[in-house]
C-alpha positions in Angstrom: 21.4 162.7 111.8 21.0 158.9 109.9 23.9 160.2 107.4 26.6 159.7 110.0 25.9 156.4 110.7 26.9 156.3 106.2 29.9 156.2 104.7 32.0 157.1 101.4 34.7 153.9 101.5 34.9 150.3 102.4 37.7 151.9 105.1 35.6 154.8 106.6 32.5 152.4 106.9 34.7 149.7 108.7 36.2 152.6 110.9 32.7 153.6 111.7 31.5 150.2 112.6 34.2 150.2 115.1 33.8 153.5 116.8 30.3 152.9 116.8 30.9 149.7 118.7 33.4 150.8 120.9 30.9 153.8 122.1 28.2 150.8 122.8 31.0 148.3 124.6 30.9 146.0 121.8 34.2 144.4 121.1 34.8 143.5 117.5 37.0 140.2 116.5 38.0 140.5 113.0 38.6 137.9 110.5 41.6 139.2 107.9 40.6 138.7 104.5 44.3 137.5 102.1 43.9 140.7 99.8 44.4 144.6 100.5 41.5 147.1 99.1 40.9 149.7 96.4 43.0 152.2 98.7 45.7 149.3 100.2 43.6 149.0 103.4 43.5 146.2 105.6 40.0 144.2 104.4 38.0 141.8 106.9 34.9 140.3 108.1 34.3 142.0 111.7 31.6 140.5 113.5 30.5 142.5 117.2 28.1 140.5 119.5 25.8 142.4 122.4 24.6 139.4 124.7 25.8 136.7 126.7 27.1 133.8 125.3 25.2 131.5 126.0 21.9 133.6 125.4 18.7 131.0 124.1 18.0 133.2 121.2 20.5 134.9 118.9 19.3 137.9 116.1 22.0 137.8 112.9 22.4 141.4 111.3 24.5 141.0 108.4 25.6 143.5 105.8 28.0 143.2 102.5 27.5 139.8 101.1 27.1 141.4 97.7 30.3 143.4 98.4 28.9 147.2 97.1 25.7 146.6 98.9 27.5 147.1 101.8 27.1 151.1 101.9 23.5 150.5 102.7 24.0 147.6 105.2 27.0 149.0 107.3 24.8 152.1 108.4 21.7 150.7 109.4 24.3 148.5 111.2 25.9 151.4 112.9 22.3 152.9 113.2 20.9 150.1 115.1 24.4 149.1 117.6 24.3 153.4 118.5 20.6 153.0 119.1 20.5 152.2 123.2 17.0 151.2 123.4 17.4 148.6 120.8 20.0 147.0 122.7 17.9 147.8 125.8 14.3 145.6 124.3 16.7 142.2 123.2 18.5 142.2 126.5 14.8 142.7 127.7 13.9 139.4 125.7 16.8 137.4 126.3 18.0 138.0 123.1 21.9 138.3 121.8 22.3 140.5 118.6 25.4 139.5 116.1 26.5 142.4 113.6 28.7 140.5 111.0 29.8 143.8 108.8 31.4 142.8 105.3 30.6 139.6 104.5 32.5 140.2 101.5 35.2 142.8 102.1 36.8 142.9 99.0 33.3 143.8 96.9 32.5 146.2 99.4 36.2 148.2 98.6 36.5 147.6 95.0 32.8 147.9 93.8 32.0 144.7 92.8 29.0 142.6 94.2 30.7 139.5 94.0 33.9 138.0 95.8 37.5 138.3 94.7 37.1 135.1 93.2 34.6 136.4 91.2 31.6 134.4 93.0 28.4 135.7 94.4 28.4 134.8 98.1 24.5 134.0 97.8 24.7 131.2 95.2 27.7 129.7 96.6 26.7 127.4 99.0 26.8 123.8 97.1 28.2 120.7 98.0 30.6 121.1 95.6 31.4 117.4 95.5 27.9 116.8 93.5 27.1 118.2 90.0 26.0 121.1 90.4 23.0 123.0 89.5 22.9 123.9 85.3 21.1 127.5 83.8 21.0 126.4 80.3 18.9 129.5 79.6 21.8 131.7 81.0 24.3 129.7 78.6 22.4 131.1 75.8 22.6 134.3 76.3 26.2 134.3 78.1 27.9 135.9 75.1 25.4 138.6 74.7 25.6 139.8 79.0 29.2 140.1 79.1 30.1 141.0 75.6 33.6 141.7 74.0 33.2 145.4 73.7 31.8 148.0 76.1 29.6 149.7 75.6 27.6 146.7 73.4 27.1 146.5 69.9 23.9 147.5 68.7 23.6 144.0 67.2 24.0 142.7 70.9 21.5 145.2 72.1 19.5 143.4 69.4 19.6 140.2 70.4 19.0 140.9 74.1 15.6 143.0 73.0 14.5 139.9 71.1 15.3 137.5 74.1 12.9 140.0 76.2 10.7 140.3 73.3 9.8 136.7 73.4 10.3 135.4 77.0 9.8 138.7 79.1 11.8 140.7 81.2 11.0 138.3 84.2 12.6 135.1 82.0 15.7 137.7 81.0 16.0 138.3 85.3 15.3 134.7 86.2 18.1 133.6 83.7 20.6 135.9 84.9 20.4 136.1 88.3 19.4 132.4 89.0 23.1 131.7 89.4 25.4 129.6 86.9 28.4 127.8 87.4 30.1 127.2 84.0 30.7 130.4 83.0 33.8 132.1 85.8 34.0 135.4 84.0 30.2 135.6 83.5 27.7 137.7 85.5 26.2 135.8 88.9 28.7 132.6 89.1 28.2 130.5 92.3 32.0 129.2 92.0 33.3 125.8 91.7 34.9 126.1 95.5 33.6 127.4 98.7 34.9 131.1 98.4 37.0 132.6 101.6 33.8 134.2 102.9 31.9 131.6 102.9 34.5 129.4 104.5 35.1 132.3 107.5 31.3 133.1 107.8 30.9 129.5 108.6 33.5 130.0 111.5 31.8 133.2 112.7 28.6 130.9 112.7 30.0 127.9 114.8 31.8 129.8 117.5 28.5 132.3 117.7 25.4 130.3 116.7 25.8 127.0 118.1 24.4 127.6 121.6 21.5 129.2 121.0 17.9 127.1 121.0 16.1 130.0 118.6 18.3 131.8 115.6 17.0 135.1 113.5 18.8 136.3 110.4 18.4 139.8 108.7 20.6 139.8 105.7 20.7 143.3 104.0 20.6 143.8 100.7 19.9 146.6 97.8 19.4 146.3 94.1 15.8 144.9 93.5 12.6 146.7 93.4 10.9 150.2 94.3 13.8 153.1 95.1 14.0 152.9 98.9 11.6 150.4 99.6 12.5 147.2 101.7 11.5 143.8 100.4 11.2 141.5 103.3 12.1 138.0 101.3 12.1 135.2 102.9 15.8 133.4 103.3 15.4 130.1 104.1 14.2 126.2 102.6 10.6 125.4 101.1 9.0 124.5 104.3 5.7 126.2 105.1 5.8 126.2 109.0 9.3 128.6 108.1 7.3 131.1 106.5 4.3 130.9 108.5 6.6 131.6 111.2 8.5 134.8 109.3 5.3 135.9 108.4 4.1 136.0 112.1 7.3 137.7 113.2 7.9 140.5 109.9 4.1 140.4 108.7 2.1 138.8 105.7 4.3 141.0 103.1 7.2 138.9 103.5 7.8 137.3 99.8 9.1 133.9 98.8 10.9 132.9 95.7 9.1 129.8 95.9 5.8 130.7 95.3 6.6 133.6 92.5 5.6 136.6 95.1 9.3 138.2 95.0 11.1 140.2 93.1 13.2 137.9 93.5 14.0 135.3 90.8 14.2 131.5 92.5 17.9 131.1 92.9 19.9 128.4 94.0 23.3 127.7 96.6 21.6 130.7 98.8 23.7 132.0 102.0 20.6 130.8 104.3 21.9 126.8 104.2 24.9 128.2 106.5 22.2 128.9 109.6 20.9 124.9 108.8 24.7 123.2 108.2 26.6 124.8 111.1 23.5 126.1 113.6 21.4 123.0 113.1 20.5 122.3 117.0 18.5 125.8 116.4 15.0 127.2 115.3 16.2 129.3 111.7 13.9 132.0 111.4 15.3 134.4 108.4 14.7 137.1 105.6 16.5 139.5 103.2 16.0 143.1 103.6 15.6 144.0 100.2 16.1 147.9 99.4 15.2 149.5 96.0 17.6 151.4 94.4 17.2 151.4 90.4 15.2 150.2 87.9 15.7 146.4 87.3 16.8 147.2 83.5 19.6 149.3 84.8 20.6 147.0 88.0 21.4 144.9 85.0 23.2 147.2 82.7 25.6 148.0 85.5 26.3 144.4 86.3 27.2 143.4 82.6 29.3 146.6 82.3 31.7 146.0 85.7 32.2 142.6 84.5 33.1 143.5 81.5 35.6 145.6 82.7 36.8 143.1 85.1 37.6 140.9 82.2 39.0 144.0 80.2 41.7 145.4 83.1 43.6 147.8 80.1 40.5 149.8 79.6 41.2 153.3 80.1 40.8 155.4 83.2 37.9 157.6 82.4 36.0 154.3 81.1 36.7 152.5 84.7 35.8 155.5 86.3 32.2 155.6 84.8 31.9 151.9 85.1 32.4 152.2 88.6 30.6 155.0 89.3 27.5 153.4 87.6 27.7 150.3 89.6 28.0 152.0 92.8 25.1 154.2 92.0 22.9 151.0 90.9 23.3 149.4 94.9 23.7 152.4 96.6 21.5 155.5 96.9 23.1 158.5 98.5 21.0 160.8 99.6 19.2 161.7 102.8 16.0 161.0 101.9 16.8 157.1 101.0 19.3 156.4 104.0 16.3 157.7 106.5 13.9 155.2 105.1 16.5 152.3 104.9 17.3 152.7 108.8 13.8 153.5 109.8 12.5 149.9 107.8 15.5 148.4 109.4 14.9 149.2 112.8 11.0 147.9 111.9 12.6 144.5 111.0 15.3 143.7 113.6 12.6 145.3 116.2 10.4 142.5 115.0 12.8 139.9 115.1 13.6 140.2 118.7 9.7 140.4 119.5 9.7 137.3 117.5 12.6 135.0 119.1 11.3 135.8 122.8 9.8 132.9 124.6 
């Protein structure tokens, strides 16, 4: 059954990625993360790699980088490594597969989408020694996202309507999830540091994905668009012989930010630039697996409420509890239904990944 290959905790899903490799004869190295998790357990990045080192073509399969989308990502993870044939067609096209599980351990335990810092992984790659990018239409509306009281005054309510009223709900998405970096408490900051993540998914990259001649990337995600569907997006820089490419390997329904065909907003300081900065002797070839979970308008009512009760830790427990429980419930869809469709679109894209990195 798909549901084994699921879990309830950051803990049983890491314990399951590690049975689940040990039964394929995958080693995993691990990469300790500072903090402990929700329950005190041990938090890391733990990457597994089927192939040779030195293989010409290397398939990334990453899950967790927004933390609580990690439920989703970890089993069709374990789905795919306990799926013999799959390993069977890349070692048949010379192809090494890399499962990096958690990419953000600590959002993954605690039920956040963003780091322990506070950052979103996907907007935090920057050379932070250059100004960095501004979202002046996020820094109007900052006080009304993340408001002092939860739930929000009707007034804020209000004020938000009126925003939508006038711009549209695709201005109020673009505006929030763009990414901003003056506001640290607010909703979708890109940091003003590389985070710890981003800083050991660069060493997991160096030591792995500088020897091959052709690199792949499936990111997995959840959180935008239809409930179980999976948005193929294409991950990488404005360069049309990219997307030609992804669009040969995953077919013509990959999106792009840049041309308005996602559902997506165009965002900025995304987790692709690692593949071009640390992998850069290789052909990048990448999307994000995009699965639907809940409508957009409550994707964003979670988000405003678990920050605000980040910034708020004395609220009570039965007002954490339903925070929490909302947030998980926006990235995360638990029933049988959704899991079989997640694994069975995620086999579709890694499947065509390989086909598309032999030469």
């Amino acid at each position: 059954m798909t549901r084994r290959h699921f879990a309830g905790s950051y803990a049983q899903a890491r314990s399951k990625f590690f049975a689940t490799a040990e039964a394929a004869g995958l080693a995993v190295q691990s990469h300790a993360h500072p903090l402990l998790g929700r329950d005190g357990e041990t938090l890391a990045m733990d990457v597994a790699r089927f192939g040779a080192a030195d293989a010409p073509a290397l398939l990334v399969l990453s899950s967790g980088c927004h933390g609580v989308e990690g439920y989703c990502g970890s089993g069709v993870q374990n789905a795919l490594i306990a799926d013999p044939g799959f390993h069977a067609a890349a070692a048949r096209a010379g192809v090494a597969v890399l499962y990096v599980h958690a990419l953000n351990p600590y959002g993954f335990s605690w039920w956040r989408r963003v780091t322990h810092e506070n950052v979103d992984l996907n907007r935090n790659w920057h050379d932070f020694s250059r100004p960095l990018p501004k979202n002046e239409a996020y820094d109007a509306i900052a006080h009304l996202l993340v408001p002092p009281t939860w739930p929000p005054a009707p007034e804020v309510e209000a004020a938000i309507g009126a925003f939508v009223a006038q711009h549209g709900e695709r201005a109020l998405q673009a505006a929030v999830s763009a990414g901003q970096y003056d506001h640290p408490q607010g909703l979708f900051f890109g940091g003003r540091d590389p985070t710890w993540s981003q800083q050991t998914l660069r060493h997991v990259l160096q030591e792995h994905g500088r020897r091959c001649q052709r690199l792949g990337w499936v990111d997995l995600h959840t959180g935008l668009g239809p409930p179980g569907h999976g948005e193929r997006i294409f991950a990488a820089r404005d360069d049309a012989a990219t997307l030609a490419r992804a669009r040969a390997w995953w077919g013509p329904s990959v999106t792009s930010i840049y041309d308005g065909s996602s559902t997506s907003a165009l965002i900025s300081g995304m987790m692709f630039n690692a593949a071009y900065e640390e992998c850069a002797q290789a052909e990048y070839t990448g999307i994000a697996l995009e699965y639907g979970t809940v409508p957009m308008a409550e994707t964003i009512a979670a988000l405003r409420g678990e920050q605000w009760l980040e910034n708020h830790p004395e609220a009570g427990a039965a007002q954490r509890d339903a925070i929490k429980r909302r947030m998980l419930a926006a990235f995360y869809t638990d029933t049988d239904e959704w899991k079989q469709r997640v694994v069975e679109q995620g086999f579709d894209a890694a499947r065509q990944a390989i086909a598309g990195l032999a030469r």
